[in-house]
C-alpha positions in Angstrom: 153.4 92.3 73.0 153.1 92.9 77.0 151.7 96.7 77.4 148.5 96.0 75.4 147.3 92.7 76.9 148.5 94.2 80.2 146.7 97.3 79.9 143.4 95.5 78.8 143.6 92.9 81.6 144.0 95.6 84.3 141.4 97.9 83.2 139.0 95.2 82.7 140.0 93.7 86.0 139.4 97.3 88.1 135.9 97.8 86.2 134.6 94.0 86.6 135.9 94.5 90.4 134.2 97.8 90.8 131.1 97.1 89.3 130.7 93.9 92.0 130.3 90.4 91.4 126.5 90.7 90.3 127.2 92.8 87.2 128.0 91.4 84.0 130.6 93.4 81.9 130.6 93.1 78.5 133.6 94.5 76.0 132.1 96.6 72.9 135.8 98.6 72.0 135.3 96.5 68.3 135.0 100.2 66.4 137.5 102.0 68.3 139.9 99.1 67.8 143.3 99.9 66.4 143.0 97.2 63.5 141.4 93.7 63.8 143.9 92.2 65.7 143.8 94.8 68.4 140.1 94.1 68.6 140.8 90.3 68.9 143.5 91.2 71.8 140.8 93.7 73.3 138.4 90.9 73.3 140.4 88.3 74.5 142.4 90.0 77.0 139.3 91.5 78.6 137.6 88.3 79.5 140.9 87.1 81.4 140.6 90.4 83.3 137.2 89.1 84.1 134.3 90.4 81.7 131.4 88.0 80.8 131.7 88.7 77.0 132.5 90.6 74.0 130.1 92.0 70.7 133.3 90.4 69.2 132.0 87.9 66.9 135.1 86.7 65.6 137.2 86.2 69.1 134.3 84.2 69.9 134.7 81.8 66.8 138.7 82.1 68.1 139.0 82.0 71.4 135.7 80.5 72.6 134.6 84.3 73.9 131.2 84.5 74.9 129.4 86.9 73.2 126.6 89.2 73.5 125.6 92.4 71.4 123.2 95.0 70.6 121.0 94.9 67.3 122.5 96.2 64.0 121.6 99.7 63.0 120.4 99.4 59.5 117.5 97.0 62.2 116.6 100.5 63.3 117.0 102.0 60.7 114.4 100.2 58.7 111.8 101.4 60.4 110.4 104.5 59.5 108.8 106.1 63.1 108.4 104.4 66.4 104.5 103.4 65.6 106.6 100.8 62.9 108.2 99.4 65.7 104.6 98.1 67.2 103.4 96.5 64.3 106.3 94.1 63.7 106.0 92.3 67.3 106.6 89.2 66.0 110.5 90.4 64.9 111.4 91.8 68.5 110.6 88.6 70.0 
């Protein structure tokens, strides 16, 4: 119940203190998680050791996470070449 949080904390503290305090670091671990709740602890534990936010969508309806992520890949995937991509402007915002 101590080495995981621990762990998470201090890595997340070295990288958010290495990458300086005009860099916003984000945890994305959700697929390499060991089970949900080790996600949830990843995401949770990482903000306390300073990240902005998490692609954790659930810690963030928990825990009050901030979070922030990349589009889905079935998004890319429904487009068929790169010259799709142009004519649907009004989806990329």
């Amino acid at each position: 119940m101590v080495n995981f949080p621990t762990l998470v904390c201090t890595n997340a503290a070295r990288m958010k203190l290495k990458a300086g305090p005009n860099v916003s670091c984000f945890e994305f671990g959700l697929r390499r998680a060991q089970g949900p709740t080790g996600a949830l602890w990843a995401s949770k534990y990482s903000i306390i050791g300073g990240f902005n936010g998490s692609s954790n969508v659930y810690s963030g309806y928990l825990y009050n996470v901030p979070i922030s992520g990349t589009i889905a890949h079935s998004y890319i995937m429904s487009f068929t070449c790169e010259e799709d991509i142009g004519k649907n402007r009004s989806l990329n915002g």
